[in-house]
N, CA, C and O atoms as CSV, one atom per row, in Angstrom:
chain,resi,resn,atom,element,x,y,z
A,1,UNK,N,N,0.829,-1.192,0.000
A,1,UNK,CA,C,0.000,0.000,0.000
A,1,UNK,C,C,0.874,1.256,0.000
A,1,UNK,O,O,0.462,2.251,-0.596
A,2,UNK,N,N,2.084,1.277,0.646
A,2,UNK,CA,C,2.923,2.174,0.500
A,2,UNK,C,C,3.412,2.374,-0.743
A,2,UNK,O,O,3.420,3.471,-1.302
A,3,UNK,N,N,3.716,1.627,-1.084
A,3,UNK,CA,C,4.440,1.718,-2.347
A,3,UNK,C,C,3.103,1.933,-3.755
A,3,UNK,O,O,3.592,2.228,-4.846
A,4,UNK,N,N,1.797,1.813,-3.718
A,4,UNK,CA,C,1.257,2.268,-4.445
A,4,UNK,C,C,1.068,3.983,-3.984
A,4,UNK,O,O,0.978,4.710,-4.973
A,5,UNK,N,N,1.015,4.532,-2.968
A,5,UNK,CA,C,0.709,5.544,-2.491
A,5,UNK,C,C,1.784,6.431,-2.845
A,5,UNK,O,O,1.487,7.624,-2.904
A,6,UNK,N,N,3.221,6.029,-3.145
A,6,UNK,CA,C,4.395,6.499,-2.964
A,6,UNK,C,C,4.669,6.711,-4.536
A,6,UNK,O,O,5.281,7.693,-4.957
A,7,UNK,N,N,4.000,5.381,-5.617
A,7,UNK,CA,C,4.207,5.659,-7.195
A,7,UNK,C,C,3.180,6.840,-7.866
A,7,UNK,O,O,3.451,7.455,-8.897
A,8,UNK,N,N,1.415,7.103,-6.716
A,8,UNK,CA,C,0.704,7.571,-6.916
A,8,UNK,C,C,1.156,9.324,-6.692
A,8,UNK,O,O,0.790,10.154,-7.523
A,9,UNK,N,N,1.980,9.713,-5.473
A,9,UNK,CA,C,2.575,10.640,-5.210
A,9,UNK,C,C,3.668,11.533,-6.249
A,9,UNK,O,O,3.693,12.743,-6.473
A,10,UNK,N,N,4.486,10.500,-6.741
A,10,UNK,CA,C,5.539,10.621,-7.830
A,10,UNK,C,C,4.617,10.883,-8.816
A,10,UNK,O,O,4.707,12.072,-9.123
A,11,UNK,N,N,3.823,10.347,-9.413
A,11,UNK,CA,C,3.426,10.448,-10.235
A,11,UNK,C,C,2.757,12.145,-10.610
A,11,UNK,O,O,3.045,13.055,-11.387
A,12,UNK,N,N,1.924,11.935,-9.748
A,12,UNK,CA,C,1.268,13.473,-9.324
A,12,UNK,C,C,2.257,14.771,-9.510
A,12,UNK,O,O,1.984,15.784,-10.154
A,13,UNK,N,N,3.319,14.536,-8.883
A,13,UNK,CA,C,4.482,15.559,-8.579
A,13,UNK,C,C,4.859,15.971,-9.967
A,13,UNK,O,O,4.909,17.076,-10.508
A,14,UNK,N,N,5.167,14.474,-10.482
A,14,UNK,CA,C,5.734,14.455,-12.281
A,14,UNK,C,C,4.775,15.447,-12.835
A,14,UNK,O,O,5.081,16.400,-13.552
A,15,UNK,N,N,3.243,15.033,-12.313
A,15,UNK,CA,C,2.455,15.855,-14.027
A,15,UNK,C,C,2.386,17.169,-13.375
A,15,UNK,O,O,2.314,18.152,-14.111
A,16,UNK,N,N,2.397,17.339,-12.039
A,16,UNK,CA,C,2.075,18.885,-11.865
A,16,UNK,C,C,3.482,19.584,-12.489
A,16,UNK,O,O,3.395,20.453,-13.356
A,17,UNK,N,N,4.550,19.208,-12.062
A,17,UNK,CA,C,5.733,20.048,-13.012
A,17,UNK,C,C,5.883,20.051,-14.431
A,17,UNK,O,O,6.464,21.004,-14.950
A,18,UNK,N,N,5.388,19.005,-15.214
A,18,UNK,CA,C,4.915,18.820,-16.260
A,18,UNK,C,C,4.040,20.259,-16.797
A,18,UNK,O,O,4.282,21.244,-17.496
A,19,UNK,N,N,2.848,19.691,-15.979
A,19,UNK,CA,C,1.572,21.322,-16.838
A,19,UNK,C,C,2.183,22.092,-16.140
A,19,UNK,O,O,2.868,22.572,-17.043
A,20,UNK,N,N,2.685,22.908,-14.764
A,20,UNK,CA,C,3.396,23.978,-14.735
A,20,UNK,C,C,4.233,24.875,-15.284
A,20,UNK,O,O,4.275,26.103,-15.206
A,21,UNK,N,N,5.338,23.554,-16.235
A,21,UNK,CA,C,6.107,24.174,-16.989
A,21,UNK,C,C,6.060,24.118,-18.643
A,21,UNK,O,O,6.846,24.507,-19.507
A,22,UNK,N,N,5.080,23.612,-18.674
A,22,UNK,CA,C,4.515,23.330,-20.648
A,22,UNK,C,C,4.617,24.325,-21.119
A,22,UNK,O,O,5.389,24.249,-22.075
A,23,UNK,N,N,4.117,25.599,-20.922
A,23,UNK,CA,C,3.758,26.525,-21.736
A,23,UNK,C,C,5.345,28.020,-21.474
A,23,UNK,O,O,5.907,28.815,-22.228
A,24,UNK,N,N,5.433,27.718,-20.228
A,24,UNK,CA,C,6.342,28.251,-19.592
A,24,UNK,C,C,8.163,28.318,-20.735
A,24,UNK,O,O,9.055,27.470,-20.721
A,25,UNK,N,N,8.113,29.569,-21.522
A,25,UNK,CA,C,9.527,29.473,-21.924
A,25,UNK,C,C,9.992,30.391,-21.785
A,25,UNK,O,O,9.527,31.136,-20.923
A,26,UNK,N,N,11.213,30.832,-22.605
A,26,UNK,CA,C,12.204,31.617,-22.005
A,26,UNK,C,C,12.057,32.785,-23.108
A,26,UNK,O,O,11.803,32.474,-24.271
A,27,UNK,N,N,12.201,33.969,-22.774
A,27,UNK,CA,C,11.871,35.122,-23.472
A,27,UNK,C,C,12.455,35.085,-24.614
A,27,UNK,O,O,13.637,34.749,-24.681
A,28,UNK,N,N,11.814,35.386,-25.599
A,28,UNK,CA,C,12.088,35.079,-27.398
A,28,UNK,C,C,13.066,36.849,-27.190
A,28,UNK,O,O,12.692,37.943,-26.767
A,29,UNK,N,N,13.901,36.531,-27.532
A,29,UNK,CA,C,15.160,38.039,-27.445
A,29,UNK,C,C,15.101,38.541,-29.519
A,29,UNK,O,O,15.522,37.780,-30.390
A,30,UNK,N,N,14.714,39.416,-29.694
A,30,UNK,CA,C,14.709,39.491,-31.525
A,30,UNK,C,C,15.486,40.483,-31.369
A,30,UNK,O,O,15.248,41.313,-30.491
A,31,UNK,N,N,16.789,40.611,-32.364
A,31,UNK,CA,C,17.850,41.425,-32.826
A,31,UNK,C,C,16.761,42.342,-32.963
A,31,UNK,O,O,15.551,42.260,-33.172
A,32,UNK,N,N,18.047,43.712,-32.675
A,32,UNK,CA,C,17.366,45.486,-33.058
A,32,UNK,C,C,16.593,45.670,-34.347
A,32,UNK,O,O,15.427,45.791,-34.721
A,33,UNK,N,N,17.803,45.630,-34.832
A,33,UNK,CA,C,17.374,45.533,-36.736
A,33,UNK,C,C,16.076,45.201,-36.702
A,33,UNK,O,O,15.142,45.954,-36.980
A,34,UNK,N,N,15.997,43.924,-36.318
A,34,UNK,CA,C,14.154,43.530,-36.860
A,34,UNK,C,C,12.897,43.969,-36.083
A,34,UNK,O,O,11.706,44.034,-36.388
A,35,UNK,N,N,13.827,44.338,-34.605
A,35,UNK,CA,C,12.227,45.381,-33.900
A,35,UNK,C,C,12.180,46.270,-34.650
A,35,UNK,O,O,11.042,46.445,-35.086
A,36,UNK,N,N,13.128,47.136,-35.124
A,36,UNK,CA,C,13.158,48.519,-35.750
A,36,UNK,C,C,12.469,48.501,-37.318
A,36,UNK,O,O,12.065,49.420,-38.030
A,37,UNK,N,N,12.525,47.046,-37.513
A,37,UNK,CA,C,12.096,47.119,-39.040
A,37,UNK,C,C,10.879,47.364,-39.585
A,37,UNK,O,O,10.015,46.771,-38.939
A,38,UNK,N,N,10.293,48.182,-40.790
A,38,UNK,CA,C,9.155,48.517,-41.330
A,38,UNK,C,C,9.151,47.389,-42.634
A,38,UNK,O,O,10.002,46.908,-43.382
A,39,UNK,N,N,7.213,47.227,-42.382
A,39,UNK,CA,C,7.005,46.706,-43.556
A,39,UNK,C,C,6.908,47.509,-44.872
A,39,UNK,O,O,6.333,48.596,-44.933
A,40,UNK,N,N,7.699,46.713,-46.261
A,40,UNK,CA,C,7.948,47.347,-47.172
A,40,UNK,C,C,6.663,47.182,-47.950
A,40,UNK,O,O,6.560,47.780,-49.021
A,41,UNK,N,N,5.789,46.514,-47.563
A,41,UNK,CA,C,4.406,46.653,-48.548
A,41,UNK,C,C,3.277,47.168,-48.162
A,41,UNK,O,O,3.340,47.569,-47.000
A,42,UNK,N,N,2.349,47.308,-48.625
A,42,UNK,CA,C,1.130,48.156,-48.597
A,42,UNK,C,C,0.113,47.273,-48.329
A,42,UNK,O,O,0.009,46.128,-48.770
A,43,UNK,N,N,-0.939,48.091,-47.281
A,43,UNK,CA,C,-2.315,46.999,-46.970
A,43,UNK,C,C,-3.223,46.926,-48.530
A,43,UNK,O,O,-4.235,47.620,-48.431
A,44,UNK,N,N,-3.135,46.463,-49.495
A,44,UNK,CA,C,-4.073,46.733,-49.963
A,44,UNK,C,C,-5.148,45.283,-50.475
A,44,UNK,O,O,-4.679,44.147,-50.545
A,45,UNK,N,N,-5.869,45.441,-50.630
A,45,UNK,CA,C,-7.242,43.953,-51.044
A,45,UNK,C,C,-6.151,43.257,-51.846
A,45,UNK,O,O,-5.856,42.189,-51.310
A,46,UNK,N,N,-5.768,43.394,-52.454
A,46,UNK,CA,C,-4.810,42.221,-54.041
A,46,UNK,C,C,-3.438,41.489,-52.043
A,46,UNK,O,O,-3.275,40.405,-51.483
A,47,UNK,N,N,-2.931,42.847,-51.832
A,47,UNK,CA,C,-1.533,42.023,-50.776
A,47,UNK,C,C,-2.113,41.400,-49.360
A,47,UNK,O,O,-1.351,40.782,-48.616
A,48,UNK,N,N,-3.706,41.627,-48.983
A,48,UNK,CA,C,-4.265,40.613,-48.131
A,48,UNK,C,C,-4.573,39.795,-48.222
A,48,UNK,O,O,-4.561,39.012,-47.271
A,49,UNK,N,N,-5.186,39.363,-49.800
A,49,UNK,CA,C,-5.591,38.505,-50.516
A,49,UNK,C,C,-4.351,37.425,-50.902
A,49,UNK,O,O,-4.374,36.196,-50.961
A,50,UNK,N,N,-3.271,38.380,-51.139
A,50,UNK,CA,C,-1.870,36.918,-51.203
A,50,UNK,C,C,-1.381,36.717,-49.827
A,50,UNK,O,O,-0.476,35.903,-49.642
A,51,UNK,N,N,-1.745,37.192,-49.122
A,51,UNK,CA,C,-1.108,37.330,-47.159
A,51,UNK,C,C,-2.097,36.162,-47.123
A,51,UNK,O,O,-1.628,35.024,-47.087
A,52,UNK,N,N,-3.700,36.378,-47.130
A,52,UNK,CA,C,-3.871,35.247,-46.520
A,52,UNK,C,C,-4.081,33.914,-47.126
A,52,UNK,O,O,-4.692,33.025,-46.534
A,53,UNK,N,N,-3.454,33.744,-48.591
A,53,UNK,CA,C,-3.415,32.377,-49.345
A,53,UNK,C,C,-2.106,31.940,-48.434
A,53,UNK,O,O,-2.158,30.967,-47.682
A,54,UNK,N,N,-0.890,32.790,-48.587
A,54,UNK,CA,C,0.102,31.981,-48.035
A,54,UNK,C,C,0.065,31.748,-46.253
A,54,UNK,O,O,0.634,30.804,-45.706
A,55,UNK,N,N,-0.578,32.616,-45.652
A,55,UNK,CA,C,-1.095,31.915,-44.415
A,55,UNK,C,C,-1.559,30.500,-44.266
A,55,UNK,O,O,-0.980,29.568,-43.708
A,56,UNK,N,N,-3.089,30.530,-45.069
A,56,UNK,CA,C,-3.460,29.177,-44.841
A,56,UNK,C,C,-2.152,28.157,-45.796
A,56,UNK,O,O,-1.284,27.488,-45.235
A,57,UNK,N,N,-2.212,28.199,-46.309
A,57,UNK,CA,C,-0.637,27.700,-46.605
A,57,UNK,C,C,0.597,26.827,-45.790
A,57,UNK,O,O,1.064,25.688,-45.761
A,58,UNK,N,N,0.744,27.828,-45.313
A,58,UNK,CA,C,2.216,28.059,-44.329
A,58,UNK,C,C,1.943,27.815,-43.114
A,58,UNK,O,O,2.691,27.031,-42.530
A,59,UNK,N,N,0.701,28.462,-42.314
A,59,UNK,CA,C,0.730,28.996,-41.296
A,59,UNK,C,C,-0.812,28.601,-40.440
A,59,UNK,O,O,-0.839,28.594,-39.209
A,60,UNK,N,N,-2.001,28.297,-41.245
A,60,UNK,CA,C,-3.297,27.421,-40.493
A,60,UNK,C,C,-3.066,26.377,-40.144
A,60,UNK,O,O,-3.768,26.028,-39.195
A,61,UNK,N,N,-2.109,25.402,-40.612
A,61,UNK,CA,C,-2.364,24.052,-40.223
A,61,UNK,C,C,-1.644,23.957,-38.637
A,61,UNK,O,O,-1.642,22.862,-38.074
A,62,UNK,N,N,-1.025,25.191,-37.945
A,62,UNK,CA,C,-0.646,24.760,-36.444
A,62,UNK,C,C,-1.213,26.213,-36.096
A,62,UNK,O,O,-1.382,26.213,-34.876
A,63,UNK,N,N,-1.565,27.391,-36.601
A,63,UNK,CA,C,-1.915,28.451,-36.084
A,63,UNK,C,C,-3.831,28.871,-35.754
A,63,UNK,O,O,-4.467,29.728,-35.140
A,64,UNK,N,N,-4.147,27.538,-36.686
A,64,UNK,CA,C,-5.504,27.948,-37.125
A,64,UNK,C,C,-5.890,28.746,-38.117
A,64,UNK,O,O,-5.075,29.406,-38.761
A,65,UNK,N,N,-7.337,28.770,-38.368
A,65,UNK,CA,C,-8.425,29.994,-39.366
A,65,UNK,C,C,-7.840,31.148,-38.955
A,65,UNK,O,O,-7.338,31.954,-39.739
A,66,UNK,N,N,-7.885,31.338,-37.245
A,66,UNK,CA,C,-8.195,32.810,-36.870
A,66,UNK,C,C,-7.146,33.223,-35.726
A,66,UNK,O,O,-7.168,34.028,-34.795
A,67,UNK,N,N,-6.250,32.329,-36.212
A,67,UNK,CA,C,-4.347,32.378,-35.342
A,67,UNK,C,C,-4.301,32.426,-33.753
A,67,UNK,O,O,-3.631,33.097,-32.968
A,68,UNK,N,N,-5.188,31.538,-33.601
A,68,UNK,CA,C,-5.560,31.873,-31.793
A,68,UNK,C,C,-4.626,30.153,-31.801
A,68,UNK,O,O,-4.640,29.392,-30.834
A,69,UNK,N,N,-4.192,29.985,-32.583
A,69,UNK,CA,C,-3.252,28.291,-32.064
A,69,UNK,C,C,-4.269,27.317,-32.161
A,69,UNK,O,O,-4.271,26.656,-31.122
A,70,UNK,N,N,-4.933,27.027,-32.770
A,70,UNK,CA,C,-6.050,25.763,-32.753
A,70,UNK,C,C,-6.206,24.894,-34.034
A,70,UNK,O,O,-7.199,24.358,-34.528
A,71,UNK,N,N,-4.625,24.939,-34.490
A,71,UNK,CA,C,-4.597,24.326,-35.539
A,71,UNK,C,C,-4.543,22.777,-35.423
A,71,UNK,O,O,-4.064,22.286,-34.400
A,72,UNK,N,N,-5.089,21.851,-36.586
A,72,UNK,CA,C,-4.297,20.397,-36.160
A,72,UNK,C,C,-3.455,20.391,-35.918
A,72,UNK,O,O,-3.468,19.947,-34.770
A,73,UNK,N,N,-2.152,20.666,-36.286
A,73,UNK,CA,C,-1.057,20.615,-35.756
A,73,UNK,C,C,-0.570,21.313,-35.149
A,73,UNK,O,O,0.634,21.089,-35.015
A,74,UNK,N,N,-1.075,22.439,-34.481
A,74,UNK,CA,C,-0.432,22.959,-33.211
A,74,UNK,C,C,-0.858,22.547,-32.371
A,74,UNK,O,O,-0.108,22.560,-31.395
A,75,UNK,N,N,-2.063,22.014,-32.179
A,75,UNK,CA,C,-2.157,21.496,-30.642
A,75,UNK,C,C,-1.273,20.051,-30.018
A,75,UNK,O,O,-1.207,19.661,-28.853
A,76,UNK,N,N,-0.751,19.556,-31.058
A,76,UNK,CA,C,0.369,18.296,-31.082
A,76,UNK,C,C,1.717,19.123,-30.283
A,76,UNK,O,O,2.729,18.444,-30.111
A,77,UNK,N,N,1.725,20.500,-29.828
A,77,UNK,CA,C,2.955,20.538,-29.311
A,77,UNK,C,C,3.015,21.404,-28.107
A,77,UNK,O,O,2.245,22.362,-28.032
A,78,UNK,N,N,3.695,21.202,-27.346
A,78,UNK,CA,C,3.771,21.217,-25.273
A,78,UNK,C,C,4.442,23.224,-25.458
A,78,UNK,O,O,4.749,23.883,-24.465
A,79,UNK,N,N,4.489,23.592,-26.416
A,79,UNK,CA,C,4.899,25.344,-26.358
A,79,UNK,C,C,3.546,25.810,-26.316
A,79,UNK,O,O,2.604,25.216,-26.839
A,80,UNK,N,N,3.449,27.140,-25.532
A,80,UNK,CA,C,2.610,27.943,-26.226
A,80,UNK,C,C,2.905,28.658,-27.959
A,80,UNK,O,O,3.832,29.450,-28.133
A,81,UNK,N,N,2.128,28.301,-28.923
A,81,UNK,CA,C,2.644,28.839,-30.344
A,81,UNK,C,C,1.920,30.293,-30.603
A,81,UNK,O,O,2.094,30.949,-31.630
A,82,UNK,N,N,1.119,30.673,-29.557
A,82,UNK,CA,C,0.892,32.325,-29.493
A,82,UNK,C,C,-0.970,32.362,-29.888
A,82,UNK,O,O,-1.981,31.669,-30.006
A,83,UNK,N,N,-0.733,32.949,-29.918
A,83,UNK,CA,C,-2.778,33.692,-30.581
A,83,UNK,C,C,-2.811,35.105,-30.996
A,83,UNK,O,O,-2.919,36.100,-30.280
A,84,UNK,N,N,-2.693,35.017,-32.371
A,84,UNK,CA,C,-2.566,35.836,-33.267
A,84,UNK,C,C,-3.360,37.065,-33.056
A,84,UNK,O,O,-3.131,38.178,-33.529
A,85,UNK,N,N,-4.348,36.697,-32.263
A,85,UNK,CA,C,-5.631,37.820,-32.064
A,85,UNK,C,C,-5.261,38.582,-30.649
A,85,UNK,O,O,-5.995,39.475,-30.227
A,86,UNK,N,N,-4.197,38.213,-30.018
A,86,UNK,CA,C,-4.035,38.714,-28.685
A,86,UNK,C,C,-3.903,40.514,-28.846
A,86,UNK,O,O,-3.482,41.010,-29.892
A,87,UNK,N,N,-4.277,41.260,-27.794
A,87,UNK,CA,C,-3.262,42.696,-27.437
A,87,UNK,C,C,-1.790,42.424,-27.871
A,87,UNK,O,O,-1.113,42.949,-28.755
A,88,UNK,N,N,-1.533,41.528,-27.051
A,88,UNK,CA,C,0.151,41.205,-26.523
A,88,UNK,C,C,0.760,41.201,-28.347
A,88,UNK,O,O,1.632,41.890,-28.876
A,89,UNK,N,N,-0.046,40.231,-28.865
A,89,UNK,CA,C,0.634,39.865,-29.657
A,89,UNK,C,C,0.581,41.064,-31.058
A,89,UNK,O,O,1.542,41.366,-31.766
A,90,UNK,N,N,-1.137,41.706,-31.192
A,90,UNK,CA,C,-0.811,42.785,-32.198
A,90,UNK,C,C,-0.140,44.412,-31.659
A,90,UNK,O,O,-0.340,45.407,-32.356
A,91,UNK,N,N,0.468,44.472,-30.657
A,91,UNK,CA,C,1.067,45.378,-30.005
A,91,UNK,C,C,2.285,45.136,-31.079
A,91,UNK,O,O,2.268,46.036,-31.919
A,92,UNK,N,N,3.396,44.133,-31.312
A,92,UNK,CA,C,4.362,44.016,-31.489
A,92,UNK,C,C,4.800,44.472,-32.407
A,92,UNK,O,O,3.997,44.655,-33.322
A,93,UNK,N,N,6.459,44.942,-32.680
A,93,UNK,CA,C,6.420,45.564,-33.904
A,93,UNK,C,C,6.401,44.780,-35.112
A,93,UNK,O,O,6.738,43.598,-35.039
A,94,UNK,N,N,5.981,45.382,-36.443
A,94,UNK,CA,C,6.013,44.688,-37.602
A,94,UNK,C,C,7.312,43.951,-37.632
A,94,UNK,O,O,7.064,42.773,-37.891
A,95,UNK,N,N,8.520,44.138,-37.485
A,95,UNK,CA,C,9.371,43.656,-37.553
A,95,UNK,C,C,9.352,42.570,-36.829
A,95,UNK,O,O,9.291,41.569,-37.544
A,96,UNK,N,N,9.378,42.358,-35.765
A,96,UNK,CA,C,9.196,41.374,-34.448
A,96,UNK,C,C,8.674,40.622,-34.896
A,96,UNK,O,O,9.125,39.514,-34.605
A,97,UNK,N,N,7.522,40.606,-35.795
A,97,UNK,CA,C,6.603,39.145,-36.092
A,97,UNK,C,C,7.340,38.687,-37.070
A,97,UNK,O,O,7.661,37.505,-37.192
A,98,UNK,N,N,7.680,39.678,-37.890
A,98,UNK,CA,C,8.113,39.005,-38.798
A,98,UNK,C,C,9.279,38.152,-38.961
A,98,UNK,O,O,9.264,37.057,-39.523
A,99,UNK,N,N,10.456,38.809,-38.350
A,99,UNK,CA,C,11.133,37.862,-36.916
A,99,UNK,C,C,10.875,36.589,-36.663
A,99,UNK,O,O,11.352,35.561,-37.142
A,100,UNK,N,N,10.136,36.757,-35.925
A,100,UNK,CA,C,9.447,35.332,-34.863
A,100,UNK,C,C,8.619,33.926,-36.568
A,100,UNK,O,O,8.757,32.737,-36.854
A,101,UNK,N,N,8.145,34.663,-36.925
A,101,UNK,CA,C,7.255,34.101,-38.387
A,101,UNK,C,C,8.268,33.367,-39.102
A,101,UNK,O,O,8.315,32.192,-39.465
A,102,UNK,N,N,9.190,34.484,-39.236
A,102,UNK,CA,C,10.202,33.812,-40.549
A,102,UNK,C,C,11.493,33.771,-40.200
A,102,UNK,O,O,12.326,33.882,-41.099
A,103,UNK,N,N,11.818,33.644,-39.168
A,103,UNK,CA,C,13.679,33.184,-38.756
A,103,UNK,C,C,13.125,31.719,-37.675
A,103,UNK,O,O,13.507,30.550,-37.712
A,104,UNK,N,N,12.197,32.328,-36.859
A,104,UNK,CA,C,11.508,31.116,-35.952
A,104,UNK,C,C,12.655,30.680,-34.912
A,104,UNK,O,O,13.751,31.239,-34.880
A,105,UNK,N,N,12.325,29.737,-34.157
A,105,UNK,CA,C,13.067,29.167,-32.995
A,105,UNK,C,C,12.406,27.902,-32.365
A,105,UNK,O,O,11.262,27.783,-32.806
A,106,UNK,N,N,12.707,27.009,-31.565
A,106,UNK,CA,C,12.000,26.047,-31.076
A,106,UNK,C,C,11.225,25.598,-31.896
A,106,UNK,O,O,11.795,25.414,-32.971
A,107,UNK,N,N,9.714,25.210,-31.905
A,107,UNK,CA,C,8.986,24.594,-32.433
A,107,UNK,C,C,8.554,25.357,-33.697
A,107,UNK,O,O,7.912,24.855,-34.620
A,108,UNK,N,N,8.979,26.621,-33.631
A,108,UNK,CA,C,8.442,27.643,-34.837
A,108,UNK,C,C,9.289,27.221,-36.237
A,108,UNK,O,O,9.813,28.254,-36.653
A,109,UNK,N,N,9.436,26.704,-36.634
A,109,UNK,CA,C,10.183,26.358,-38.104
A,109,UNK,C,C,10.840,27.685,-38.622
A,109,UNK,O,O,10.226,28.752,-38.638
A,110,UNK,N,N,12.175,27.531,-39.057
A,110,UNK,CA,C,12.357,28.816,-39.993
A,110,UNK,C,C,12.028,28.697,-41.303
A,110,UNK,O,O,12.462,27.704,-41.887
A,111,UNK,N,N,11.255,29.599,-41.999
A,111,UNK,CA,C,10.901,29.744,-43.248
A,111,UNK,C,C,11.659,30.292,-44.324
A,111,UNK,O,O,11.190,30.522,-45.439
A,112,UNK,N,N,12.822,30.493,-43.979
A,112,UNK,CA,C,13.530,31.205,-45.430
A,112,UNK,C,C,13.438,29.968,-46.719
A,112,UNK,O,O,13.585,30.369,-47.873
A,113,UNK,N,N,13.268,28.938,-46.551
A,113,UNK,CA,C,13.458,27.688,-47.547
A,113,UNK,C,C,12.189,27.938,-48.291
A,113,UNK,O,O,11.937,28.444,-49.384
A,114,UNK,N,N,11.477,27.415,-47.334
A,114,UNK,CA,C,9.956,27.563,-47.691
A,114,UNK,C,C,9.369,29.131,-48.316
A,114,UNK,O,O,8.418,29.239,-49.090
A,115,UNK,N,N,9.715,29.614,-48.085
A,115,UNK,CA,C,9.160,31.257,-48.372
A,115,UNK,C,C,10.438,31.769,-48.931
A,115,UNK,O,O,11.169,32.461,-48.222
A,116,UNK,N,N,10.754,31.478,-50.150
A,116,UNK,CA,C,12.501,32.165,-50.047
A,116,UNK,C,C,12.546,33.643,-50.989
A,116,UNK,O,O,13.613,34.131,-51.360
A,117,UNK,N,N,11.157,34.272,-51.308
A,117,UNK,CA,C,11.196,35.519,-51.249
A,117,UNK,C,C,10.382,35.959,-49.760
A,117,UNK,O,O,9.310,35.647,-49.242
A,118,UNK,N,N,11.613,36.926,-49.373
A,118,UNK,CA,C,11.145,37.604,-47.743
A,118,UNK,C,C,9.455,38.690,-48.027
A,118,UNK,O,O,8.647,38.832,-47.110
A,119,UNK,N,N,9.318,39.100,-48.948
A,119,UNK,CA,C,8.361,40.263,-48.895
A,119,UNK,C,C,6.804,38.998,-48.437
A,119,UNK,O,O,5.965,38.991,-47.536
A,120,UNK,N,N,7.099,38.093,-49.638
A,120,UNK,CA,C,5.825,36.970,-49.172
A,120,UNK,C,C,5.292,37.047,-47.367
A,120,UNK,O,O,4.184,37.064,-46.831
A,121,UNK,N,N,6.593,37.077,-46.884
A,121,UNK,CA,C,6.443,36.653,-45.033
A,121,UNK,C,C,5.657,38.302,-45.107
A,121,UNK,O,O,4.468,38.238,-44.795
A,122,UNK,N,N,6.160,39.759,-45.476
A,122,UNK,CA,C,5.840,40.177,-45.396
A,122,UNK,C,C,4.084,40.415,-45.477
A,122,UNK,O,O,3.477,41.124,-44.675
A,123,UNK,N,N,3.509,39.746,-46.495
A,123,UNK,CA,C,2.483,39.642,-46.974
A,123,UNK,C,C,1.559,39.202,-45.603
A,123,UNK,O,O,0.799,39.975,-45.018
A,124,UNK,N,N,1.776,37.951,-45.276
A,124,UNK,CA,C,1.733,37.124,-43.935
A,124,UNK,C,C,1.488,38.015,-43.440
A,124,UNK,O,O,0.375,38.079,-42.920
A,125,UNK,N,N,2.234,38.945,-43.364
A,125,UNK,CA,C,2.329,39.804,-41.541
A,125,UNK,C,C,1.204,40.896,-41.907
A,125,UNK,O,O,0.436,41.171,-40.985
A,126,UNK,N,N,1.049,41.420,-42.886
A,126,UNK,CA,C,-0.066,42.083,-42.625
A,126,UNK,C,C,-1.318,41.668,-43.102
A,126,UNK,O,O,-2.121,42.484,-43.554
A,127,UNK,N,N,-1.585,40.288,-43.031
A,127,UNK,CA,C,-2.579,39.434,-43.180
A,127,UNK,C,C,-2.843,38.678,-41.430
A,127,UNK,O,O,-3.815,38.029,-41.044
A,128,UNK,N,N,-1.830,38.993,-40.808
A,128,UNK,CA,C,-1.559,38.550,-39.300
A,128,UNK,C,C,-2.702,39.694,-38.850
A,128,UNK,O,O,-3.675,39.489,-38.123
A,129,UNK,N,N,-2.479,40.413,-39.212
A,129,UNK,CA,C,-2.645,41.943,-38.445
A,129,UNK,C,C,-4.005,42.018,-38.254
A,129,UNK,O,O,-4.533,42.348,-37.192
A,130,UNK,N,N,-4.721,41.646,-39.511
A,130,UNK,CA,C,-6.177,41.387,-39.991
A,130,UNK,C,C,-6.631,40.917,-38.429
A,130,UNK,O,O,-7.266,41.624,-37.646
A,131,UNK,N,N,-6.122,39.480,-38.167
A,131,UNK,CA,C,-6.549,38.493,-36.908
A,131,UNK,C,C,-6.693,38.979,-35.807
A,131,UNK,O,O,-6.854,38.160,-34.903
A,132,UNK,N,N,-6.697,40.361,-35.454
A,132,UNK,CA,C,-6.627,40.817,-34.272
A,132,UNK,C,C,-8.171,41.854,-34.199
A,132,UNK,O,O,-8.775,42.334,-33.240
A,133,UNK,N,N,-8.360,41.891,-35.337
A,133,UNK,CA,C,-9.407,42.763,-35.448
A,133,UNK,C,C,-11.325,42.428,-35.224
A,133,UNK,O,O,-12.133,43.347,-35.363
């Protein structure tokens, strides 16, 4: 009986540090250059319209429709991958996402392969922007 009480204890301990620290990471640090950076394209119907083909594309199948993270394949992974619709997140500078979007880190893939003209990511980002609204 001890020893079930004692694997039941461990166990417990395991998952609470487990979900405590799932979402829990370490501050994403983005070079100057790219906080400081402006987008070089224009909002207009034709560059939202290619922002959000290459979204669903690139970027629904772990971000979701409406970038709140509820994609099939984002919920397969123990990071928080963000929610596109947040304050937090449309506060940030254009550069910063674009940053985080297309150099990536951890579970975020870098896209220069995949996207290997940069303005495209650009496109993205102010098709991101949309999601908050």
């Amino acid at each position: 009986m001890k020893t079930l009480k004692f694997l039941l204890f461990i166990g417990f301990v395991s998952f609470s540090f487990y979900s405590f620290n799932r979402f829990e990471q370490e501050e994403w640090v983005i070079p100057e250059k790219y906080v400081k950076m402006k987008n070089p394209t224009y909002v207009t119907k034709e560059n939202l319209a290619i922002g959000k083909a290459l979204y669903t594309k690139h970027c629904k199948p772990c971000h979701g429709k409406t970038g709140i993270g509820d994609g099939p394949k984002g919920i397969e992974f123990d990071s928080d991958i963000g929610d596109f619709s947040s304050k937090e997140f449309q506060a940030e500078s254009e550069g910063t996402i674009f940053y985080k979007s297309y150099i990536g880190r951890d579970d975020m893939p870098n896209y220069e392969k995949k996207i290997p003209d940069p303005m495209d990511m650009w496109f993205i980002v102010n098709y991101m922007r949309t999601l908050g609204k």
